[in-house]
N, C-alpha and C positions, 0 to 999 in steps of 0.2 A: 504494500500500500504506500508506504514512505514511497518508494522507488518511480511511482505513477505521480506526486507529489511534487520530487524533485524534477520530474523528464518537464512537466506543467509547469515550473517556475522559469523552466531555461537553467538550471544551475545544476547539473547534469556531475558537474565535477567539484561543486564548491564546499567546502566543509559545513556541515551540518548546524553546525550555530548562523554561518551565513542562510542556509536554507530558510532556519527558522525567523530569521529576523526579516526576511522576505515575505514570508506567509505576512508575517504580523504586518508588511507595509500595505499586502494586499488585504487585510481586513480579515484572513479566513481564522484569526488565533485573535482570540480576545484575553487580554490578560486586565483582571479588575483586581485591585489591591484595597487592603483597611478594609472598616465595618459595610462595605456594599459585596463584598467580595462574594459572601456567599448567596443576596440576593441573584448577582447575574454572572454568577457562575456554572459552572455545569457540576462541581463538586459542593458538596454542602459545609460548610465551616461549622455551625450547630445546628441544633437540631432544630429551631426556629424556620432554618432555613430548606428542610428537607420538604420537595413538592411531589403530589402525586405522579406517578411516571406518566400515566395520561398526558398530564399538561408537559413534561418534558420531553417524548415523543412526539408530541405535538409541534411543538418548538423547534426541538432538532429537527424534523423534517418539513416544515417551512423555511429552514432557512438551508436547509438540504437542497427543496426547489427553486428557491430564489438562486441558490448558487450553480444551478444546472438550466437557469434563464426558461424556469416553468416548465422543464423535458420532464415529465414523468416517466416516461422510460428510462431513460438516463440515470435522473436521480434514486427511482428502487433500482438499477443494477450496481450503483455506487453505494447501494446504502445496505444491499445482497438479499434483497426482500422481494415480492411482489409486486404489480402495480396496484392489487389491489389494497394488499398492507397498507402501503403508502397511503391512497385515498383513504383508508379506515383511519391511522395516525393523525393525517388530516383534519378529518373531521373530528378526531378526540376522542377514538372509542377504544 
């Protein structure tokens, strides 16, 4: 997966901390620090902050399809699911 990652960024030979600091200028690595962290995070910091998987499914794969410019096919073979999953996540179920 890294490998499909790196071929996508053009950096094909660059070390790996350059890789990542590349994702992070394209937007797809969010990194949030201090007391929001664990609101818009994908990892939960306390347990305040723990959401139902529903709504995280949900999330991850909207922004799944925004990042595959609305391909539904695209986006379940990059996410290794169904198209239907996908529309079901979608929708929140």
């Amino acid at each position: 997966m890294l490998e499909g990652s790196v071929a996508r960024l053009g950096v094909e030979k660059a070390p790996y901390a350059k890789v990542i600091d590349r994702e992070r200028e394209l937007g797809a690595l969010v990194v949030v620090e201090g007391d929001d962290a664990g609101q818009h995070g994908l990892w939960p910091v306390a347990p305040k902050d723990i959401r139902p998987m529903r709504e995280v499914r949900r999330e991850y794969a909207t922004r799944a399809l925004q990042l595959h410019a609305g391909n539904y096919t695209v986006t379940a073979r990059a996410l290794g699911i169904a198209v239907n999953t996908l529309k079901a996540y979608l929708a929140g179920e």
